[in-house]
N, CA, C and O atoms as a CHARMM CRD file, in Angstrom:
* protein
*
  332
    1    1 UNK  N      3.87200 -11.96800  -2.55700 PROA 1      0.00000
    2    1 UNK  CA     3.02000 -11.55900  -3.65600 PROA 1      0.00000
    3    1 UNK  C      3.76900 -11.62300  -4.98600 PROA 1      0.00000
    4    1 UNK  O      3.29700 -11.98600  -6.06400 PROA 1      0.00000
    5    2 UNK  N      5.07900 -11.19000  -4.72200 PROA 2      0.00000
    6    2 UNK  CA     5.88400 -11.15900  -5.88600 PROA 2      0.00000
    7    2 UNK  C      5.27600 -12.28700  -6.83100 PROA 2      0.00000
    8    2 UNK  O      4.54800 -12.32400  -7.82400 PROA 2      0.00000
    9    3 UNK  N      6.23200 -13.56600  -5.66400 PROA 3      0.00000
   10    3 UNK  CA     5.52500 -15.53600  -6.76100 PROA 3      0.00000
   11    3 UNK  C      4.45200 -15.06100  -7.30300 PROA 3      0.00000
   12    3 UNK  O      4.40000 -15.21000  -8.52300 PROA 3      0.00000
   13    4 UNK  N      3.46100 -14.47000  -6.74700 PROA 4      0.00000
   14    4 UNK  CA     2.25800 -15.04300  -7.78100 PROA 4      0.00000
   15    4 UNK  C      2.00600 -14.53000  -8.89200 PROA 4      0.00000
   16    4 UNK  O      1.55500 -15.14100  -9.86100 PROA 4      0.00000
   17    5 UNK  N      2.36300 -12.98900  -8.82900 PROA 5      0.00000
   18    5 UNK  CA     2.56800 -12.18100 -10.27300 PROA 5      0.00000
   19    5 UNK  C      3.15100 -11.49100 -10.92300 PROA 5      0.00000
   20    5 UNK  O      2.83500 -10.60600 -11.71800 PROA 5      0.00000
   21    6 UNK  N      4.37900 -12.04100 -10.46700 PROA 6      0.00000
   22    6 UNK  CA     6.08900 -11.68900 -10.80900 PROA 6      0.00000
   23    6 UNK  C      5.82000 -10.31500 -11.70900 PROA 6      0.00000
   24    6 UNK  O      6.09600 -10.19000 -12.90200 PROA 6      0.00000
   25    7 UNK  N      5.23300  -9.35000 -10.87400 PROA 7      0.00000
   26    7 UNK  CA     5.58000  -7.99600 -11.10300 PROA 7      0.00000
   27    7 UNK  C      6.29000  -7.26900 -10.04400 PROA 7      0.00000
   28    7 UNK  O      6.36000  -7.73500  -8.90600 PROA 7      0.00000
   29    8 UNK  N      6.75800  -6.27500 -10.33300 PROA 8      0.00000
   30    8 UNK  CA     7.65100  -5.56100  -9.38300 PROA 8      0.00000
   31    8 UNK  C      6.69600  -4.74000  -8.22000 PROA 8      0.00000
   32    8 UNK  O      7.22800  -4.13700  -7.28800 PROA 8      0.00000
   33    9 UNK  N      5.40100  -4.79400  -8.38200 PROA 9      0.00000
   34    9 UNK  CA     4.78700  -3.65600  -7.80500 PROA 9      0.00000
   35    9 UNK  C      4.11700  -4.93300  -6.41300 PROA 9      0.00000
   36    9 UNK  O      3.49400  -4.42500  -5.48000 PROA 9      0.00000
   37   10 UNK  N      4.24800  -5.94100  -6.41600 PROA 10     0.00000
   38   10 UNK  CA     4.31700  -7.36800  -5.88500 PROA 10     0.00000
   39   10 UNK  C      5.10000  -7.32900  -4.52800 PROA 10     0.00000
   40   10 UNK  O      4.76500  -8.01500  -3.56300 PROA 10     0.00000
   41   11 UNK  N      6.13800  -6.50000  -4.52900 PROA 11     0.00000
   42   11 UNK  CA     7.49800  -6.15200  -3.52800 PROA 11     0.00000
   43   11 UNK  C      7.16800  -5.06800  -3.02500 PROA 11     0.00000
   44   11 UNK  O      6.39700  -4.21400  -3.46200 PROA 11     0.00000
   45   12 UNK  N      8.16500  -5.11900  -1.44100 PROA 12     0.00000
   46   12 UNK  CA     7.77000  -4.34500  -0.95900 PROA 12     0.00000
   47   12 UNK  C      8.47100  -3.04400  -1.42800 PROA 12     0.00000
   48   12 UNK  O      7.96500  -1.93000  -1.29700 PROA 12     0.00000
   49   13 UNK  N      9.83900  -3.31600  -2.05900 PROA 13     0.00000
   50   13 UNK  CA    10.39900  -1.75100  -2.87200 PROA 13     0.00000
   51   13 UNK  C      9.52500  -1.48600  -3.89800 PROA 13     0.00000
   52   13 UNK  O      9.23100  -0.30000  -4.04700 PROA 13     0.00000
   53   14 UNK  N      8.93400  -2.45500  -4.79600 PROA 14     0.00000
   54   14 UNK  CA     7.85900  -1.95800  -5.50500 PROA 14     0.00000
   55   14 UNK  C      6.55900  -0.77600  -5.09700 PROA 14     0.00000
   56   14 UNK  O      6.07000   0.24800  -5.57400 PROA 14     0.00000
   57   15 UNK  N      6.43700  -1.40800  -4.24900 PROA 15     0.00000
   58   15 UNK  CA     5.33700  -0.27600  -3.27200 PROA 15     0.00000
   59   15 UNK  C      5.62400   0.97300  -2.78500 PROA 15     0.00000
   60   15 UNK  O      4.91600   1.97700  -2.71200 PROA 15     0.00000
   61   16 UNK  N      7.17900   0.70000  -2.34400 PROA 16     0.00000
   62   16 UNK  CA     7.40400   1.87600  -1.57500 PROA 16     0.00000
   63   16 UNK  C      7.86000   2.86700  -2.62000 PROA 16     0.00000
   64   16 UNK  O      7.81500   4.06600  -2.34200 PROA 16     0.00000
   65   17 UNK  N      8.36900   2.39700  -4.00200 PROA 17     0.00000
   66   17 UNK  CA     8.42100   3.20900  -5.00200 PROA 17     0.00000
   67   17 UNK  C      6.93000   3.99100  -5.65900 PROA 17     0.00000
   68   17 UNK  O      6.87600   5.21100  -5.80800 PROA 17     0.00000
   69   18 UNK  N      6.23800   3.43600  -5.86800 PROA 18     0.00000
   70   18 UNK  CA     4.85200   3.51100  -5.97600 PROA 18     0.00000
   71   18 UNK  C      4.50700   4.73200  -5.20100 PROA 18     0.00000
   72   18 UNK  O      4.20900   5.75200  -5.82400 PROA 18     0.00000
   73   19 UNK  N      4.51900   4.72600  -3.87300 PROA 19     0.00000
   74   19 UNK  CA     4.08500   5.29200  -2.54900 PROA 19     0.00000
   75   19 UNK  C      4.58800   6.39300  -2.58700 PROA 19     0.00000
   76   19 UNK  O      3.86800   7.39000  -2.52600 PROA 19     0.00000
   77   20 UNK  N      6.28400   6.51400  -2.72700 PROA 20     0.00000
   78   20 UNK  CA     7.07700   7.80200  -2.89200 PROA 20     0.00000
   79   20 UNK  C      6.87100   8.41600  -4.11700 PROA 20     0.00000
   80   20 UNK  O      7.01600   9.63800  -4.15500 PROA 20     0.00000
   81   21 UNK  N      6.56400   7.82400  -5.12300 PROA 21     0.00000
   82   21 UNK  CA     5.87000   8.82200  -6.51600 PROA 21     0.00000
   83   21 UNK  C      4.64300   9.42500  -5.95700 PROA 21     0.00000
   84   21 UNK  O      4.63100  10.65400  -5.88700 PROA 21     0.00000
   85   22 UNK  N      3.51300   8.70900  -5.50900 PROA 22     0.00000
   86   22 UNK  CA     2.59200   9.42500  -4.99500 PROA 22     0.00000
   87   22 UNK  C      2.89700  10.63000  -4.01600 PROA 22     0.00000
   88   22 UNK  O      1.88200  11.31200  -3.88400 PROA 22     0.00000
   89   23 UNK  N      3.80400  11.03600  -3.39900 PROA 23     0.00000
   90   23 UNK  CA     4.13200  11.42800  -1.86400 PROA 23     0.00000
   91   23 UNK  C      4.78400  12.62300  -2.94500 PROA 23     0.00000
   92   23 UNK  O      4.82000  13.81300  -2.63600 PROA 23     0.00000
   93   24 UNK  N      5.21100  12.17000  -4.05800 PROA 24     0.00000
   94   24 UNK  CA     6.19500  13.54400  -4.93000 PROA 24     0.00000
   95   24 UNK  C      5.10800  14.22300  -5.44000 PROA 24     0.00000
   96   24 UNK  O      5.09700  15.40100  -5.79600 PROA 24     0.00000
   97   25 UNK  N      4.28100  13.51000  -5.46100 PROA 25     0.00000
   98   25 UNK  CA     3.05600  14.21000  -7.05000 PROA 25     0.00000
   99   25 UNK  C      3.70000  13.80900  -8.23500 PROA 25     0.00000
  100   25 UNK  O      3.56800  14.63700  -9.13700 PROA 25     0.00000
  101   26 UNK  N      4.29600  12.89600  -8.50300 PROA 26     0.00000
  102   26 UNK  CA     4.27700  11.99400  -9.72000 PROA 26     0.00000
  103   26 UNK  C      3.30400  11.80700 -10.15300 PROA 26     0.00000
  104   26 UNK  O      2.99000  12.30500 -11.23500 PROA 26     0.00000
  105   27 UNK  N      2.36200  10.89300  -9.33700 PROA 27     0.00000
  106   27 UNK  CA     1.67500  10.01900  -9.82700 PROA 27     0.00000
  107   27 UNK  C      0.32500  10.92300  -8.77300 PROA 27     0.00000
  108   27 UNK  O      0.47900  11.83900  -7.96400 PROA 27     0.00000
  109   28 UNK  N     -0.78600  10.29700  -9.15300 PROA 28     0.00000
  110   28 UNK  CA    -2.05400  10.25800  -8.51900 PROA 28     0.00000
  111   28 UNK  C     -2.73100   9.36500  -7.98200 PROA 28     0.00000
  112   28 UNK  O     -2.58000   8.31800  -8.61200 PROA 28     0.00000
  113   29 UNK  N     -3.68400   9.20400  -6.77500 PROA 29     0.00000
  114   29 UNK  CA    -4.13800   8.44300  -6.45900 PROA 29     0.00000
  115   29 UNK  C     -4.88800   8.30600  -7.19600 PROA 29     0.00000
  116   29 UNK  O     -5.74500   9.11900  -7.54300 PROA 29     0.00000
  117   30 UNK  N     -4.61500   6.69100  -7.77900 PROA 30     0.00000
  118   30 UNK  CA    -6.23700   5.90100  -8.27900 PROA 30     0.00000
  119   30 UNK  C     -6.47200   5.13600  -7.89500 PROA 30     0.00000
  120   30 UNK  O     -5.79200   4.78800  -6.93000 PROA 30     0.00000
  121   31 UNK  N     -7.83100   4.09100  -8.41000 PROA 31     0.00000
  122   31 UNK  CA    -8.05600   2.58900  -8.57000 PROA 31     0.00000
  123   31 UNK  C     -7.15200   1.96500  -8.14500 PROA 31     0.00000
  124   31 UNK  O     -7.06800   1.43000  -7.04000 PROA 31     0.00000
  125   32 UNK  N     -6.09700   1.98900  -9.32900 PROA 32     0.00000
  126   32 UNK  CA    -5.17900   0.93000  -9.47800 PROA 32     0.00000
  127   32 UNK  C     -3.92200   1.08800  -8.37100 PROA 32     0.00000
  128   32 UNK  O     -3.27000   0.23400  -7.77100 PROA 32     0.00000
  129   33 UNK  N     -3.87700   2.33700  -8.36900 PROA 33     0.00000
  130   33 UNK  CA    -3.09800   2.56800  -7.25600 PROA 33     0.00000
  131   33 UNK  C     -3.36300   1.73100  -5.36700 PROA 33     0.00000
  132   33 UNK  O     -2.55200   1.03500  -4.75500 PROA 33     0.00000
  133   34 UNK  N     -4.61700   2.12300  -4.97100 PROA 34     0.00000
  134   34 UNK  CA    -5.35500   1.57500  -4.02000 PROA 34     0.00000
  135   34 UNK  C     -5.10300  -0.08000  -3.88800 PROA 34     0.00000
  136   34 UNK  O     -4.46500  -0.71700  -3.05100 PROA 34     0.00000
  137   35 UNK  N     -5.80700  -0.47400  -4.96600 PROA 35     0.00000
  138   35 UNK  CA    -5.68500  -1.98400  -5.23900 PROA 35     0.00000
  139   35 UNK  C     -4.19900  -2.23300  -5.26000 PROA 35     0.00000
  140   35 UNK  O     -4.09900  -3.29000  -4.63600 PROA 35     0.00000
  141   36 UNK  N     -3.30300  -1.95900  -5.52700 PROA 36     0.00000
  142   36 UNK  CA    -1.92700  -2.31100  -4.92900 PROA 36     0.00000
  143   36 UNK  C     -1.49000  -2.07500  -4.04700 PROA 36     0.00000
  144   36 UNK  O     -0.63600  -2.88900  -3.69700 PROA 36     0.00000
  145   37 UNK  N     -1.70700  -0.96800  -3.16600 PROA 37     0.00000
  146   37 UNK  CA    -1.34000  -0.85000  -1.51100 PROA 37     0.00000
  147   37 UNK  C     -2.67400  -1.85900  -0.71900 PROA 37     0.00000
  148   37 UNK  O     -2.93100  -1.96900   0.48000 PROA 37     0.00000
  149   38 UNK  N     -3.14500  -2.30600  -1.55900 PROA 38     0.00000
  150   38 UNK  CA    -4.60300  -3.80800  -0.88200 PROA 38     0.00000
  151   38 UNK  C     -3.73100  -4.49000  -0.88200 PROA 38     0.00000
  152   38 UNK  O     -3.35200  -4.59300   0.28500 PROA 38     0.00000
  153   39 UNK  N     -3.02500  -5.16900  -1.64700 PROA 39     0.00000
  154   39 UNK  CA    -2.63300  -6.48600  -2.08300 PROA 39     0.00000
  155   39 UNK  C     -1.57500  -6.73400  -0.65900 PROA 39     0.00000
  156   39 UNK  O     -1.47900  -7.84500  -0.14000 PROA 39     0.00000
  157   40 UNK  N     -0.86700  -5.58900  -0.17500 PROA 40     0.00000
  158   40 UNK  CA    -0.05000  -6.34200   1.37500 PROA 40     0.00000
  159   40 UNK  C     -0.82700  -6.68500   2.24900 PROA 40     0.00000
  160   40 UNK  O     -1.74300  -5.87500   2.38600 PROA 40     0.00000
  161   41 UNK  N     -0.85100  -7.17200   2.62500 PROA 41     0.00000
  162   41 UNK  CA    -1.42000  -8.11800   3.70100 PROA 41     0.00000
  163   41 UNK  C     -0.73800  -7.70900   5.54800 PROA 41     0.00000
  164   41 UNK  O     -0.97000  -8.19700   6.65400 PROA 41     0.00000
  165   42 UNK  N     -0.22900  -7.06900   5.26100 PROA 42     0.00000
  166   42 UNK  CA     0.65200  -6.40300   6.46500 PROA 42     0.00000
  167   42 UNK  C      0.73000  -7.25300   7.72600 PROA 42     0.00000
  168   42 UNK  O      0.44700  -7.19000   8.92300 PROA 42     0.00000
  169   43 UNK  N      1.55300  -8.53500   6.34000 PROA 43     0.00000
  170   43 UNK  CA     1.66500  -9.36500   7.55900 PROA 43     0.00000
  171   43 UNK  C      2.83100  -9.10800   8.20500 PROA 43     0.00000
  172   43 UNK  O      2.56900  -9.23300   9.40100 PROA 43     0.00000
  173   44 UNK  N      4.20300  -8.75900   8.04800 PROA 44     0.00000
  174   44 UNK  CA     5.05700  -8.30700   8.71700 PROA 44     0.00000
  175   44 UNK  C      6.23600  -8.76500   8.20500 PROA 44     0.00000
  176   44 UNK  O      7.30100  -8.30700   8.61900 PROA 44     0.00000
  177   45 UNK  N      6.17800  -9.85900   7.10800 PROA 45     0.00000
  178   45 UNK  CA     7.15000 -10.28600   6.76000 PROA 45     0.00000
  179   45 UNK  C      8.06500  -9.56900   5.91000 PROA 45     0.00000
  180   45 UNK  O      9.20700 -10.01200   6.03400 PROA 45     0.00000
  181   46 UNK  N      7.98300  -8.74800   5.20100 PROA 46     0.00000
  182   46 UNK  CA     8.81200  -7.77200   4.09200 PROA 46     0.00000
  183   46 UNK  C      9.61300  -6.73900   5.76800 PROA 46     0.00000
  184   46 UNK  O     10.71400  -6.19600   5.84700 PROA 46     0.00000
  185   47 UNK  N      8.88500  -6.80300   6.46500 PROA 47     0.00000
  186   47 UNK  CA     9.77400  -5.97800   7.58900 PROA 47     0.00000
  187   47 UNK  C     10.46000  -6.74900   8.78300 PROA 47     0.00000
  188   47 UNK  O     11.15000  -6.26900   9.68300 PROA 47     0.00000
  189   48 UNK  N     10.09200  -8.09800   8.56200 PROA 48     0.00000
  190   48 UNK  CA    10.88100  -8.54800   9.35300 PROA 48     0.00000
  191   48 UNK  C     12.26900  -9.35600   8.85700 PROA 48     0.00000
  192   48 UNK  O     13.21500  -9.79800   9.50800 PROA 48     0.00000
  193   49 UNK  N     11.92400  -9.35500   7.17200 PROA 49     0.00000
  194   49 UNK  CA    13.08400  -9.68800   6.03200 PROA 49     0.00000
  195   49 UNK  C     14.01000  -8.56700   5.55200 PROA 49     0.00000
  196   49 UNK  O     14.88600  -8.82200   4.72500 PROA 49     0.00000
  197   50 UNK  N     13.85700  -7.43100   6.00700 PROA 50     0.00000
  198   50 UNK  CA    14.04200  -6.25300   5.34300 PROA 50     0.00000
  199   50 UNK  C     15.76200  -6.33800   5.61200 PROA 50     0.00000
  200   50 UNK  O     16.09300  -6.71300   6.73700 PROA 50     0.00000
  201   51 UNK  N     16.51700  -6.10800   4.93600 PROA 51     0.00000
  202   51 UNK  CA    18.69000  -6.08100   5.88000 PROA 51     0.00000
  203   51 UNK  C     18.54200  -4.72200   6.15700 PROA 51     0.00000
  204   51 UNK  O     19.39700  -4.42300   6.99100 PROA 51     0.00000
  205   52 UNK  N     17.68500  -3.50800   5.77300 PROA 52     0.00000
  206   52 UNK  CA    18.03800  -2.21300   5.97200 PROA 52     0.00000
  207   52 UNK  C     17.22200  -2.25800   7.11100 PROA 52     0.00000
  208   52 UNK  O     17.72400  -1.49800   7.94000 PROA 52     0.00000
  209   53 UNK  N     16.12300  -2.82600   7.58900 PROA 53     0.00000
  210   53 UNK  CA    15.38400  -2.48900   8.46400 PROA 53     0.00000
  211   53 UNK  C     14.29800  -1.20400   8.52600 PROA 53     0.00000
  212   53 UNK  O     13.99900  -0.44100   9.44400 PROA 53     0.00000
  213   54 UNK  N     13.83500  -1.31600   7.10400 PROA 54     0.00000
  214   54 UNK  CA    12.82800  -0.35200   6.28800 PROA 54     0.00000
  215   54 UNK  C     11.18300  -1.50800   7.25000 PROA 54     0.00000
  216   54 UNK  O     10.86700  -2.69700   7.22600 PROA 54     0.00000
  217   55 UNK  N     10.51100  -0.02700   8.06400 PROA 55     0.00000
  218   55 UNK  CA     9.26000  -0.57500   8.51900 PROA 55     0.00000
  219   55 UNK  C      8.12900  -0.10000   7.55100 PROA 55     0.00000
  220   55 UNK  O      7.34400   0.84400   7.64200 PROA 55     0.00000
  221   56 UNK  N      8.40100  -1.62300   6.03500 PROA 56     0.00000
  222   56 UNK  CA     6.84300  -1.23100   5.55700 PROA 56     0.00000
  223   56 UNK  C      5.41500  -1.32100   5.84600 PROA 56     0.00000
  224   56 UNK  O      4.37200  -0.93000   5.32300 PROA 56     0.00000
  225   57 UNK  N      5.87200  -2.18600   7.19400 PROA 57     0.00000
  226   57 UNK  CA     4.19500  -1.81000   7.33800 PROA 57     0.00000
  227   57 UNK  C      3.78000  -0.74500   8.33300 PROA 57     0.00000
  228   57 UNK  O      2.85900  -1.03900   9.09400 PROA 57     0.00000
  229   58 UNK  N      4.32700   0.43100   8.42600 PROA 58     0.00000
  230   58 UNK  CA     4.17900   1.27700   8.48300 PROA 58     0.00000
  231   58 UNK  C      3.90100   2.36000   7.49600 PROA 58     0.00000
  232   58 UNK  O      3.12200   3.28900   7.71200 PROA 58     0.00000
  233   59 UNK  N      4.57700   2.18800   6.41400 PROA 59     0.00000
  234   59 UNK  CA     4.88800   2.97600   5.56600 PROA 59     0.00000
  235   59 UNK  C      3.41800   2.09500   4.68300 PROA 59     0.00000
  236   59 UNK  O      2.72200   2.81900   3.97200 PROA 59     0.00000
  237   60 UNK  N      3.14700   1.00400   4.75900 PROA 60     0.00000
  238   60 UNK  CA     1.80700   0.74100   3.70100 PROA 60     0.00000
  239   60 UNK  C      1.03800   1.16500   4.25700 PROA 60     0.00000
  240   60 UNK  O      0.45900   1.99400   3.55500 PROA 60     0.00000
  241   61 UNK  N      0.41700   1.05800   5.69600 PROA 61     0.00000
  242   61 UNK  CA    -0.74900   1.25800   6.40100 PROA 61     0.00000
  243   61 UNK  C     -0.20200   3.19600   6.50200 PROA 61     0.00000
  244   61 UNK  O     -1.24000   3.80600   6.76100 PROA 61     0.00000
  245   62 UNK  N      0.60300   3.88200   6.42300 PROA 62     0.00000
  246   62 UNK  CA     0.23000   5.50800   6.41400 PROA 62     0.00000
  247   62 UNK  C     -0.07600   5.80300   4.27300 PROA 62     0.00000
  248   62 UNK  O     -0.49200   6.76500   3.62700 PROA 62     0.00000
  249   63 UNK  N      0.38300   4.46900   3.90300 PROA 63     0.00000
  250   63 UNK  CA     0.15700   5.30400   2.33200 PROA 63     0.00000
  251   63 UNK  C     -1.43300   5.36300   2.02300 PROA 63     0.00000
  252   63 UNK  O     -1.99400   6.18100   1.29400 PROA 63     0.00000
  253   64 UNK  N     -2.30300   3.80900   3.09000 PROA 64     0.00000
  254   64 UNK  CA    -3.64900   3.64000   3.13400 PROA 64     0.00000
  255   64 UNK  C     -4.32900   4.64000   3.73900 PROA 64     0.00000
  256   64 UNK  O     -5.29800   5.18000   3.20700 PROA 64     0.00000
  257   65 UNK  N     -3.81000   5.00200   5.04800 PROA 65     0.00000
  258   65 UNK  CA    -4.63500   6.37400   5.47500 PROA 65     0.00000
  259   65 UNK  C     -4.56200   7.59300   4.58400 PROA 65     0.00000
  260   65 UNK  O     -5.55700   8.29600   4.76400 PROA 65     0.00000
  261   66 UNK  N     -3.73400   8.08500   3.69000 PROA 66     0.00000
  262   66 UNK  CA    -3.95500   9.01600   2.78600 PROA 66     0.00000
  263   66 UNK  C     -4.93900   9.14500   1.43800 PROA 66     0.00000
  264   66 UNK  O     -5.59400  10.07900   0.97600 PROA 66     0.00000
  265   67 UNK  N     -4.68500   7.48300   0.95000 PROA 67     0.00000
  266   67 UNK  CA    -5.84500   7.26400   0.67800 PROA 67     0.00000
  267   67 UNK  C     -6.92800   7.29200   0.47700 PROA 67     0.00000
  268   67 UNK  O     -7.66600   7.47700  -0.49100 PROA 67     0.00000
  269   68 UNK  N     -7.02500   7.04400   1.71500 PROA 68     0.00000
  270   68 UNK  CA    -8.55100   7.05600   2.31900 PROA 68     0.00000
  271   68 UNK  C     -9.04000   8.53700   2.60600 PROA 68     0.00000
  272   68 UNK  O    -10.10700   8.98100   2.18200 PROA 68     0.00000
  273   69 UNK  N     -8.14800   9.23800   3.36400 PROA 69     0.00000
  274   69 UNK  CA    -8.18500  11.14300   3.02100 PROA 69     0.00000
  275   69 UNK  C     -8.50700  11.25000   1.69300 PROA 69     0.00000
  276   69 UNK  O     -9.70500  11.24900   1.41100 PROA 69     0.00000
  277   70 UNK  N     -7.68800  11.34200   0.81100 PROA 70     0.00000
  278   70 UNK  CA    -7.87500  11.56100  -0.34500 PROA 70     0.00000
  279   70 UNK  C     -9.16400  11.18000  -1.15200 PROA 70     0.00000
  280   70 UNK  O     -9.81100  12.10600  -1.64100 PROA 70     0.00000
  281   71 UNK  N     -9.55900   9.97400  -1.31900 PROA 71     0.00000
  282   71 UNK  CA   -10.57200   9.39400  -1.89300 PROA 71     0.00000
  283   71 UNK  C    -11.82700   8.89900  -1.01300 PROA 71     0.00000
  284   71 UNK  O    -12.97000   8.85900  -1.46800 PROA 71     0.00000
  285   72 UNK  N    -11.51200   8.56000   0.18200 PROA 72     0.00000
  286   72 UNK  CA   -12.51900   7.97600   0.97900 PROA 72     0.00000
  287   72 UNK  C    -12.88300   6.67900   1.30000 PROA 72     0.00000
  288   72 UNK  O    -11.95100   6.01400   0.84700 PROA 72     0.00000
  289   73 UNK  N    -13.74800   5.84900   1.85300 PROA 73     0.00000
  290   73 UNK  CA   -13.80900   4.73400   1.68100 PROA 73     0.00000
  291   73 UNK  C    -14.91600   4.45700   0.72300 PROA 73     0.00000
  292   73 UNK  O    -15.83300   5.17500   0.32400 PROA 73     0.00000
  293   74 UNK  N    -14.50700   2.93000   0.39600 PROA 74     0.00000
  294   74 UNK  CA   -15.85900   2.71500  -0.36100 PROA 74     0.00000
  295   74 UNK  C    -16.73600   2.34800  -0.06000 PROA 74     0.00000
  296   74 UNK  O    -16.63900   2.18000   1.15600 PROA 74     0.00000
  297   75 UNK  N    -17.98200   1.97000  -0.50000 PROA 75     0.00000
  298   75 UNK  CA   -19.09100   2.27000   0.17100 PROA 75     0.00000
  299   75 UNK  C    -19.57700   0.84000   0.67400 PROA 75     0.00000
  300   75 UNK  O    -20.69700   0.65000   1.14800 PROA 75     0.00000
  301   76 UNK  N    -18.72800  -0.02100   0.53700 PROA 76     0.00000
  302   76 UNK  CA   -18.86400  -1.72800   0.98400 PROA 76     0.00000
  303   76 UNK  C    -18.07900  -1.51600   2.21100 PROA 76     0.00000
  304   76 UNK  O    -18.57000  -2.02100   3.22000 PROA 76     0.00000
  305   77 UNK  N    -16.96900  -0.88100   2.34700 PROA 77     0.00000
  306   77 UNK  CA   -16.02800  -0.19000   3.58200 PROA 77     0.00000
  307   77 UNK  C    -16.96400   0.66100   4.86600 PROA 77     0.00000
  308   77 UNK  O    -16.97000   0.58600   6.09500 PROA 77     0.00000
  309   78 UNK  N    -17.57500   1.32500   4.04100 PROA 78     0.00000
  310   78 UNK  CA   -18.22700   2.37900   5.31200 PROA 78     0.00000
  311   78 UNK  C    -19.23300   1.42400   6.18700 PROA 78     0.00000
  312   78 UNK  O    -19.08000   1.53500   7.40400 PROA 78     0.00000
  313   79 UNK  N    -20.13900   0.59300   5.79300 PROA 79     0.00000
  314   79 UNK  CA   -20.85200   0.30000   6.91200 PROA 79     0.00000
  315   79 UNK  C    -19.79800  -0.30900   8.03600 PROA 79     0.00000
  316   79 UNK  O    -19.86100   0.24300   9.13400 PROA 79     0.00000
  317   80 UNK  N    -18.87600  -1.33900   7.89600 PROA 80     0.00000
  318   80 UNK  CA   -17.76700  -2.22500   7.97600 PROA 80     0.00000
  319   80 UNK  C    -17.44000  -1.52500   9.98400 PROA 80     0.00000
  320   80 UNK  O    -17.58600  -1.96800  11.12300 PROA 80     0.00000
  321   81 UNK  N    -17.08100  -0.58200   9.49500 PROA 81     0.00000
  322   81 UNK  CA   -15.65700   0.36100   9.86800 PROA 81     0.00000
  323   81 UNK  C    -17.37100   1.25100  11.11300 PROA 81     0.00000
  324   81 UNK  O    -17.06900   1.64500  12.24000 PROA 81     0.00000
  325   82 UNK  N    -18.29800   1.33700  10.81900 PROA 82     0.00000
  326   82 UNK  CA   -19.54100   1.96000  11.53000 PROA 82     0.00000
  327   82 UNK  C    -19.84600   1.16700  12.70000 PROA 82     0.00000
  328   82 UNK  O    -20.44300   1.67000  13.65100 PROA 82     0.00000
  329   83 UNK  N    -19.30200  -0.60500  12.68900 PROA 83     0.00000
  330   83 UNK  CA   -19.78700  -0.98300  13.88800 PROA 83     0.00000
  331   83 UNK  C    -19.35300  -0.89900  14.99500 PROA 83     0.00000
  332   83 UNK  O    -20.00400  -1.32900  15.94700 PROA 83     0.00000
């Protein structure tokens, strides 16, 4: 993700920084927040590249379930997730 919009929030330390502000109460869940824990694709590669052996897709898919606690799904989501 990085290539395509050479921002930091693109990476997976980007995220997990992101994630751990949220987790402090830094920050709040929003919009914009959401839409950047969207953008991984949890395909596996940031954890199977990782040298520390940091499992983000663990750590993206539990920042999504809080999320989703927090705010809920949206309403294009709920029928989805009903069948």
């Amino acid at each position: 993700m990085y290539k395509e919009n050479r921002k930091e929030v693109g990476t997976a330390r980007g995220k997990i920084k992101l994630i751990e502000s949220l987790l402090e109460g830094q920050i709040g869940m929003s919009e914009g927040l959401a839409d950047r824990l969207l953008l991984c694709t949890t395909y596996g590669a940031c954890t199977q590249n990782c040298p520390c052996g940091v499992r983000f897709d663990k750590i993206i898919l539990g920042a999504r379930a809080e999320a989703v606690r927090k705010k809920g799904l949206s309403p294009i989501k709920k029928p989805l997730l009903l069948l």
